[in-house]
Every structure is written in structure tokens, then in C-alpha cells.
LONUVO-46368 format. One line per 10 residues: for each residue x, y, z of N, C-alpha, C, CB. Coordinates in steps of 0.05 Angstrom, whole numbers. Glycine has a CB too. Layout:
X Y Z X Y Z X Y Z X Y Z ~ ... .
***
This chain:
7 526 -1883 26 505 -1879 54 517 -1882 21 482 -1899 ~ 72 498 -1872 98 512 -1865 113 502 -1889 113 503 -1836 ~ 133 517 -1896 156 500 -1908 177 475 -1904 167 514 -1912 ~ 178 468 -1882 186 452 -1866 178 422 -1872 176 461 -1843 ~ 198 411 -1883 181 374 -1874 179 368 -1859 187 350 -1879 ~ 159 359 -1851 140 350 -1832 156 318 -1820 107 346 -1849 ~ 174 318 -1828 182 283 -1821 210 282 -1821 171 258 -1845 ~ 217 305 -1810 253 308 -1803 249 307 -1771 274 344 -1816 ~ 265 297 -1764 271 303 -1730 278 328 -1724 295 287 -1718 ~ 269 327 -1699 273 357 -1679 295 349 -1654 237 369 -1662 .
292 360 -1646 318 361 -1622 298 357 -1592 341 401 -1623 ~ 270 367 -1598 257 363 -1567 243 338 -1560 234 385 -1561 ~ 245 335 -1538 239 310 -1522 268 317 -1503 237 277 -1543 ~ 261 295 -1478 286 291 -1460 305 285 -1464 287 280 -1444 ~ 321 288 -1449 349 275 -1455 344 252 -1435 379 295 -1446 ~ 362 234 -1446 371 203 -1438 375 208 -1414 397 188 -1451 ~ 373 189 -1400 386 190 -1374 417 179 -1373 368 173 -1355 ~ 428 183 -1358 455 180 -1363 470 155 -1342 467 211 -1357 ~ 480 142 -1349 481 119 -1332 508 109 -1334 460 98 -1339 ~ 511 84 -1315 542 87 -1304 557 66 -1318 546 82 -1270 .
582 77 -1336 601 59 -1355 616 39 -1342 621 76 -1371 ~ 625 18 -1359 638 1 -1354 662 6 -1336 643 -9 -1374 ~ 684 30 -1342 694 38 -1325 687 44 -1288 697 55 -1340 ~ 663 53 -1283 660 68 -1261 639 41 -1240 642 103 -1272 ~ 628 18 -1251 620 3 -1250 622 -7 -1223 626 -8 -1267 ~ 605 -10 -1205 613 -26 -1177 596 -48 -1166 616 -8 -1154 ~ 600 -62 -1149 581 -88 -1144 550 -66 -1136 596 -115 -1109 ~ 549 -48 -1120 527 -39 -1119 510 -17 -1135 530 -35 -1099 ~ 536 -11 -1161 516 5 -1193 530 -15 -1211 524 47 -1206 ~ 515 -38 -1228 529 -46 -1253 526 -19 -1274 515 -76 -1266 .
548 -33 -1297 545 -19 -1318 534 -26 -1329 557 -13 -1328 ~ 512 0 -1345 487 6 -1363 462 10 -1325 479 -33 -1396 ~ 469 18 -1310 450 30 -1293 443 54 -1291 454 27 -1274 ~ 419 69 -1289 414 84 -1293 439 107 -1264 381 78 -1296 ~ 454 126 -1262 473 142 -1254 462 160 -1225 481 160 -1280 ~ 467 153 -1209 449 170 -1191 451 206 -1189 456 158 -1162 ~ 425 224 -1186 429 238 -1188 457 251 -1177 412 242 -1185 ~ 456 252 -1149 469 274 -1135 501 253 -1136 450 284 -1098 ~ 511 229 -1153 530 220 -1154 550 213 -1131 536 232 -1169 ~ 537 204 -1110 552 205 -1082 564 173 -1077 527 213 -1054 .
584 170 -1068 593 153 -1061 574 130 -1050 610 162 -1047 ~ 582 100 -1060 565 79 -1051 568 76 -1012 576 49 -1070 ~ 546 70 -991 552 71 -968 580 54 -955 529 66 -959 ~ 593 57 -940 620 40 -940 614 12 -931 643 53 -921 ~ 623 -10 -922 612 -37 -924 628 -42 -898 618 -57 -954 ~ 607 -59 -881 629 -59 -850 647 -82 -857 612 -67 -815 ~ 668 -76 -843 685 -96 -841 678 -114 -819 710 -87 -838 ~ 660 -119 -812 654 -147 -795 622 -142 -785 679 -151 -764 ~ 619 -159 -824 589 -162 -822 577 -187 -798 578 -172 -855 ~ 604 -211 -783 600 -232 -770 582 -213 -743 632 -251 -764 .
596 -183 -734 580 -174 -711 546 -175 -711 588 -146 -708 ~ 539 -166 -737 502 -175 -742 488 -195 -737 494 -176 -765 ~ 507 -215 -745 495 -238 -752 495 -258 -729 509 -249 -776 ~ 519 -246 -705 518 -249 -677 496 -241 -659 536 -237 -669 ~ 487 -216 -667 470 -203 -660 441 -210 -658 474 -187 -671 ~ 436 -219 -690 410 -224 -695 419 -259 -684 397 -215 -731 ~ 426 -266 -681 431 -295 -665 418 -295 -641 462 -303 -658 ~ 431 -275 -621 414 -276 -603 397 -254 -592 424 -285 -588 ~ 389 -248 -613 365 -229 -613 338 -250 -617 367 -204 -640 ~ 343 -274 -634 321 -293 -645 327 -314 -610 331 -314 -687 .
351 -318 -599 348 -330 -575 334 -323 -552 366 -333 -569 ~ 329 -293 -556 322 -286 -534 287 -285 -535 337 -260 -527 ~ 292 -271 -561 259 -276 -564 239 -307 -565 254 -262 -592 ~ 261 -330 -565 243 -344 -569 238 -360 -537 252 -362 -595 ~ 264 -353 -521 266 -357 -488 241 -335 -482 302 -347 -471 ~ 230 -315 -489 211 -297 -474 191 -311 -492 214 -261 -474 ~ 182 -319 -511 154 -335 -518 147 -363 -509 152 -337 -548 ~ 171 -369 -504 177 -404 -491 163 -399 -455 227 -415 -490 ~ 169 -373 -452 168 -367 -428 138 -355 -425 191 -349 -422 ~ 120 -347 -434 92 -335 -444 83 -360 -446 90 -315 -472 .
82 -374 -457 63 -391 -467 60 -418 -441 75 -402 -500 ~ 88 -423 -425 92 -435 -407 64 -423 -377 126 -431 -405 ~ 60 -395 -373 52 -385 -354 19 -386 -370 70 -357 -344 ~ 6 -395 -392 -12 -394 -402 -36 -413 -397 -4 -392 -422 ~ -9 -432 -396 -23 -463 -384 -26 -473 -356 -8 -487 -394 ~ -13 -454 -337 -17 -462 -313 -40 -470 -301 -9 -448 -300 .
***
């Protein structure tokens, strides 16, 4: 047996993960989140999210004129 007490702490195990302070904080990392590795900038945010939402507008119009249109030639 060692000389050593047996019931002091050691230093091994991992380290914490390191995560992002109140300071550095943004709508897409709160603070107390775990820090991303490679620390890269959040992706930039379009300035005219209205173009999507145009988009998927008539993206759902069109698709529902081509099933309106299928189902019409089903019953003939």
C-alpha cells in the first residue's frame, strides 16, 4: 500500500467543456452553451427572409394545381 490518501483528489478526468459567456452570447449560442469546436462565425441571416416565404407560396400553388390536375384526369 501506498503512502498516499486514498481520498484526496487527482487532477485526471476531462476537462469541462467550455462554453459561451454572457459576453459572447447570441440569439443562435445562449450563454452557458456548450462553445463550438472550430469557433466559427454564426451563418449570416438573409435580409429578406419575405423571398422564401414567396417562394414556398407558390411552390405549395403549384403543386396543388398539378394534383388538382391528376386527380381530375383519374375520373374521366
Amino acid at each position: 500500500m501506498s503512502d498516499q490518501d486514498p481520498f484526496t483528489p487527482t487532477s485526471a478526468g476531462p476537462e469541462p467543456t467550455p462554453v459561451v459567456g454572457p459576453g459572447d452570447a447570441t440569439i443562435f449560442e445562449p450563454a452557458g452553451t456548450a462553445r463550438p469546436a472550430d469557433d466559427a462565425a454564426p451563418a449570416a441571416v438573409d435580409p429578406h427572409p419575405e423571398r422564401q416565404v414567396g417562394l414556398a407560396f407558390a411552390g405549395g400553388l403549384v403543386a396543388a394545381l398539378f394534383l388538382k390536375s391528376l386527380a381530375k384526369r383519374k375520373h374521366r
